[in-house]
C-alpha positions as CSV (number, residue, x, y, z in Angstrom):
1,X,-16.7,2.9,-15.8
2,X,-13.5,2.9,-18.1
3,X,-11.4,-0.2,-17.2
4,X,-8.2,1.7,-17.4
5,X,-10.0,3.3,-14.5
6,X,-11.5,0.3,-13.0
7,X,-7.9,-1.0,-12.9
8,X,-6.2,1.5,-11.3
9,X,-8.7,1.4,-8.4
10,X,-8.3,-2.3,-8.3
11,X,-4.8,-2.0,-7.8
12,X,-4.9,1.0,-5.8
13,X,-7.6,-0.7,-3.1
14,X,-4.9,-3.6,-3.3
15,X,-1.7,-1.4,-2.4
16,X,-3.8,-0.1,0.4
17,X,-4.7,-3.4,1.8
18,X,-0.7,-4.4,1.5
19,X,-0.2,-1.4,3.6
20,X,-2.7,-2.1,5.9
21,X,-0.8,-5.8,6.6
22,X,2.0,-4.5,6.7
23,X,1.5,-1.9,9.3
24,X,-0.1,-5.4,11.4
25,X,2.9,-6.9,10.8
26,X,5.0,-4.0,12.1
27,X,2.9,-4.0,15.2
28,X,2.9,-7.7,15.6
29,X,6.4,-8.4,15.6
30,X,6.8,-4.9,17.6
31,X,9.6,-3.8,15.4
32,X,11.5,-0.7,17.1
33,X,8.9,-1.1,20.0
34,X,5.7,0.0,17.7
35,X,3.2,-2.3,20.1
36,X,4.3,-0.7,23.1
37,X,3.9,2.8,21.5
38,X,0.3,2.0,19.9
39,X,-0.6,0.0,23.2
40,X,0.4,2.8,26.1
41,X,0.8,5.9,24.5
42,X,-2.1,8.5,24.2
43,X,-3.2,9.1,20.5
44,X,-1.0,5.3,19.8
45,X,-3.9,4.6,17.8
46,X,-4.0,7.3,15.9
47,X,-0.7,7.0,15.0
48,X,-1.4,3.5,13.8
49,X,-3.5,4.5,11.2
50,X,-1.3,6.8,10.4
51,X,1.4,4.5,9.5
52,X,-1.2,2.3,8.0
53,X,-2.9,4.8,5.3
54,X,0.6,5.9,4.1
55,X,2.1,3.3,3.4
56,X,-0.8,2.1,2.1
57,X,-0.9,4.8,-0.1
58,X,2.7,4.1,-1.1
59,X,2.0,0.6,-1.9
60,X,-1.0,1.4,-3.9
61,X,1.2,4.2,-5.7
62,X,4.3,1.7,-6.5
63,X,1.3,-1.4,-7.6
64,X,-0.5,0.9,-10.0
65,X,3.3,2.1,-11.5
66,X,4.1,-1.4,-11.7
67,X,0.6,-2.4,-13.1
68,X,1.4,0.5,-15.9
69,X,4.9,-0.1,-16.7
70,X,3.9,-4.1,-17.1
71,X,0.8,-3.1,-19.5
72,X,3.8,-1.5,-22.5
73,X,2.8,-3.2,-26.2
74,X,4.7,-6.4,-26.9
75,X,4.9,-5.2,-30.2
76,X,7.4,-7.1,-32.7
77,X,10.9,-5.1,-32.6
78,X,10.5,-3.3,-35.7
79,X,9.7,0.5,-35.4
């Protein structure tokens, strides 16, 4: 495999994991009552994982940009 490719994965598995805590967290400090919803409600669960994969996906997203943006040539000044 490519390590351009290999990268991006990297940093894509990484964003999702971020995500992943960071939809814990959310839960765990029961931020706009998000434990009582996950805990009571029917499909809470569900929703959970919701909340978890996209914003896991938006973390992944915004690491591989940053990854990219912080891979530009160091090149001398002169063009």
């Amino acid at each position: 495999m490519p390590p351009l490719v290999r990268l991006f994965i990297r940093q894509g598995l990484f964003g999702l994991a971020l995500g992943l805590v960071f939809a814990m967290l959310m839960v765990g400090f029961n931020v706009a009552n998000l434990r009582h919803l996950v805990m009571n409600v029917e499909g809470g669960i569900m929703a959970f994982w919701l909340l978890a994969f996209f914003s896991g996906s938006v973390f992944g997203g915004a690491h591989i940009a940053i990854t990219v943006m912080l891979m530009a040539d160091k090149g001398d000044g002169k063009e």
